[in-house]
C-alpha positions in Angstrom: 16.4 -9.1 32.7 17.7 -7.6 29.4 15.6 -7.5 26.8 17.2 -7.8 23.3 16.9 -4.6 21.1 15.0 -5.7 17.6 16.3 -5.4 13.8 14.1 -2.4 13.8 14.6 -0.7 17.2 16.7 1.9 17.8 19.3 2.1 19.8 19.3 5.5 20.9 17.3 5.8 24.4 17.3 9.7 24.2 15.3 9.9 21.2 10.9 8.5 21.3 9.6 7.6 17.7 5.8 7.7 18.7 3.8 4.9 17.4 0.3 7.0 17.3 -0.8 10.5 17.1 -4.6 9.2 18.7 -5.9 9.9 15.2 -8.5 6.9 13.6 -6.6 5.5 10.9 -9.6 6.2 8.9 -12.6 8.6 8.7 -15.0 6.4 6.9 -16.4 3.3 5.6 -14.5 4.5 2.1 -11.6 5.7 2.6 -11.0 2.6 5.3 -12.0 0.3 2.2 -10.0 1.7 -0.4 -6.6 2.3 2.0 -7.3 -1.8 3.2 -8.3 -2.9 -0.2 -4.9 -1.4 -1.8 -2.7 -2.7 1.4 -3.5 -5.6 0.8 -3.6 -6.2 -2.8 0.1 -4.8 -2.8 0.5 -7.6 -0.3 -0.6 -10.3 -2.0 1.1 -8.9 -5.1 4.8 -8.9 -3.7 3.9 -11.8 -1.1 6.4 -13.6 -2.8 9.4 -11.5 -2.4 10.5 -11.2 1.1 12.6 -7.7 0.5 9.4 -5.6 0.0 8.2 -4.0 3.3 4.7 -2.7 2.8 2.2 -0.9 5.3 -0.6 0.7 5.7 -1.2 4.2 8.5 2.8 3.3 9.7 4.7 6.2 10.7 8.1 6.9 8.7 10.6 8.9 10.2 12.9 10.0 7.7 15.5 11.9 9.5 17.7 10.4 12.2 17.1 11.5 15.9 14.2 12.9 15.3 10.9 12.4 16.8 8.8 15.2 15.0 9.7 14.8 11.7 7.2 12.2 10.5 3.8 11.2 8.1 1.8 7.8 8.2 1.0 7.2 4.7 -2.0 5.8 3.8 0.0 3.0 2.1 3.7 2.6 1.5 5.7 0.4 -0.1 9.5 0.0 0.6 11.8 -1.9 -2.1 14.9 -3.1 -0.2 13.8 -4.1 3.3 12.3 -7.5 4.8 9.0 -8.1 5.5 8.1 -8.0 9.4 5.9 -6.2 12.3 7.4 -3.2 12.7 6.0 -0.6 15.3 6.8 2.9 13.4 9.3 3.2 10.0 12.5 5.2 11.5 14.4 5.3 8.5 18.4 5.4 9.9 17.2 1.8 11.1 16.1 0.9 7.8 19.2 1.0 5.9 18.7 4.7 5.7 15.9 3.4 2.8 13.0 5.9 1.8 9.5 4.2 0.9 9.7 4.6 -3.0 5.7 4.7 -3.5 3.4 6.2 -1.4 -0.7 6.3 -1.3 -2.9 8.9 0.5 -7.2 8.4 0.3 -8.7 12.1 0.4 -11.7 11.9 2.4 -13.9 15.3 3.1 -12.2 16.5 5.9 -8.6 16.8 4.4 -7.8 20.4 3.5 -5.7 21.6 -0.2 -3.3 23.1 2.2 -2.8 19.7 4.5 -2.4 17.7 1.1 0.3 20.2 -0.2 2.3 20.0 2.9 2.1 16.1 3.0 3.0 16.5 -1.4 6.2 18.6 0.3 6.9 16.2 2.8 7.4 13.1 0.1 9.1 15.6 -2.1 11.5 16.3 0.3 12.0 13.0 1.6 12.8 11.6 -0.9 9.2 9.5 -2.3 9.5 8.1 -5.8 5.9 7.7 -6.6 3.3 9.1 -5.2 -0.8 8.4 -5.9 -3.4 10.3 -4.2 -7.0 9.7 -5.0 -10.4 11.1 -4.2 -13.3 8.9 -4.2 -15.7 10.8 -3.9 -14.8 12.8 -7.0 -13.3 10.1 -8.4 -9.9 11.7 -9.4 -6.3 10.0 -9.3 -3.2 12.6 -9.1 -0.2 11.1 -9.3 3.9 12.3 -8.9 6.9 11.0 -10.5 10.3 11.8 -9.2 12.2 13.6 -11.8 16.2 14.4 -11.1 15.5 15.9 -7.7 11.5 16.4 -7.2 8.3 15.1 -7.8 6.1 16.2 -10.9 2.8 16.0 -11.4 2.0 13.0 -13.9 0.2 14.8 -16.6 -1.7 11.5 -18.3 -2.7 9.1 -15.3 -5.8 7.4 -16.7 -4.0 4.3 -18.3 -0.7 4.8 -16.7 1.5 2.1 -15.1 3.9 2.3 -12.1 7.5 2.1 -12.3 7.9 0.4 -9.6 4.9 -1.5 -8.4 4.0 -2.2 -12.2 0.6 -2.1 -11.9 -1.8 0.0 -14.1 -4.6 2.9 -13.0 -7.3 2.9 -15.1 -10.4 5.7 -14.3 -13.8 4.3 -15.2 -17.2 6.6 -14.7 -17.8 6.5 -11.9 -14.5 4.6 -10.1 -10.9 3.7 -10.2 -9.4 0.4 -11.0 -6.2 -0.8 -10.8 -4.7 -3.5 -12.3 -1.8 -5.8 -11.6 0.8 -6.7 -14.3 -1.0 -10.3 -15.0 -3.9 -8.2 -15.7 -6.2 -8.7 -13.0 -7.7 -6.2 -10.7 -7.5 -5.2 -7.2 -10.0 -6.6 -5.6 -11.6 -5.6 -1.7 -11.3 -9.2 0.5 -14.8 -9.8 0.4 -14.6 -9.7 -3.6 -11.5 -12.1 -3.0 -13.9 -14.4 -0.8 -16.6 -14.7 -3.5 -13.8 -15.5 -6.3 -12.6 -18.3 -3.8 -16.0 -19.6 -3.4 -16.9 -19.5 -7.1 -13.4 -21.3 -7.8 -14.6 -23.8 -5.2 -18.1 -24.2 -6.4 -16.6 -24.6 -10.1 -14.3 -27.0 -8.8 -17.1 -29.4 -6.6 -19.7 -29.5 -10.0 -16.7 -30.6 -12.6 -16.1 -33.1 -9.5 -19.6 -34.4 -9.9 -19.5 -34.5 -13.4 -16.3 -36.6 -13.8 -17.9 -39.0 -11.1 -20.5 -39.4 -13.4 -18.7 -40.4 -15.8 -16.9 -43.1 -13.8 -13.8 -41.3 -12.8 -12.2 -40.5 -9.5 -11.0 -36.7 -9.9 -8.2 -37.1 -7.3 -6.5 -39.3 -9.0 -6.6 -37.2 -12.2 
């Protein structure tokens, strides 16, 4: 039996594009939250446009027939290619597309010289925007491609993405971010409670309109 080679496979039998380097995706209960909690806001953000690919710990291979060459961002977000499961990002299957905006979560363990190399990396490669924040020091950094090479934003606090649109904003003791309608990313149990408050707001003006001798659903 043949099986049929996928949009995103590559034909090239010689060359292996490893899926996992055994590394946890995350090495806490923070830096797990924030990477999931900015996933999947982007998600929901661009859930209606079905030419923004976005993922979260995915390896991207940027150069063609070659297996070494790679980073799993935290986050990315590609402009320009479809939505689907992909197993790895090999980028001479993708249109030959570069993500455009990338996120890394510090946690404790990651060194200044692991960081730069990964800031040279995205340079190189090609990255539009990139964000990197520390939690536990509560610091955003952020890139901006400029002709050829990223620079350092100089005035995060308050700025807005190019691309994704959405606005960093560094409180006390946290970062928030906000989409361009103004509300915030939220973690999916924060999403949950909104729902249920929604719900619960819903049910009592119900009640009340019963009371008053009306049958909401047919208002």
């Amino acid at each position: 039996m043949v099986r049929e080679i996928t949009e995103f496979e590559t034909v090239n039998d010689l060359v292996i594009y490893p899926e996992s380097d055994g590394q946890p995706m995350a090495e806490n209960t923070v830096q797990f939250r924030w990477i999931v909690t900015i996933k999947e806001s982007l998600e929901i953000l661009f859930a209606a446009n079905p030419d923004v690919f976005i993922a979260g710990d995915l390896f991207w291979y940027p150069v063609k027939d070659d297996g070494d060459t790679k980073y799993a961002p935290d986050t990315m977000v590609v402009f320009g290619r479809p939505k689907g499961d992909r197993s790895s990002y090999v980028q001479c299957n993708e249109a030959n597309i570069a993500p455009q905006v990338v996120f890394e979560i510090l946690s404790p363990s990651n060194t200044k010289q692991e960081m730069e190399t990964k800031l040279g990396f995205y340079d190189k490669y090609g990255v539009e925007e990139y964000y990197l924040y520390d939690p536990y020091k509560n610091n955003l950094t952020g890139w901006l491609r400029s002709k050829k090479n990223l620079k350092e934003i100089t005035n995060i606090n308050g700025w807005t993405s190019p691309r994704l649109k959405i606005k960093f904003v560094l409180k006390a003791t946290t970062l928030e971010i906000y989409r361009p309608d103004g509300r915030k990313f939220l973690t999916p149990v924060e999403l949950d409670q909104q729902r249920q408050q929604a719900e619960q707001r819903a049910e009592r003006l119900a009640a009340k309109l019963r009371e008053l001798g009306q049958d909401p659903d047919l208002l």
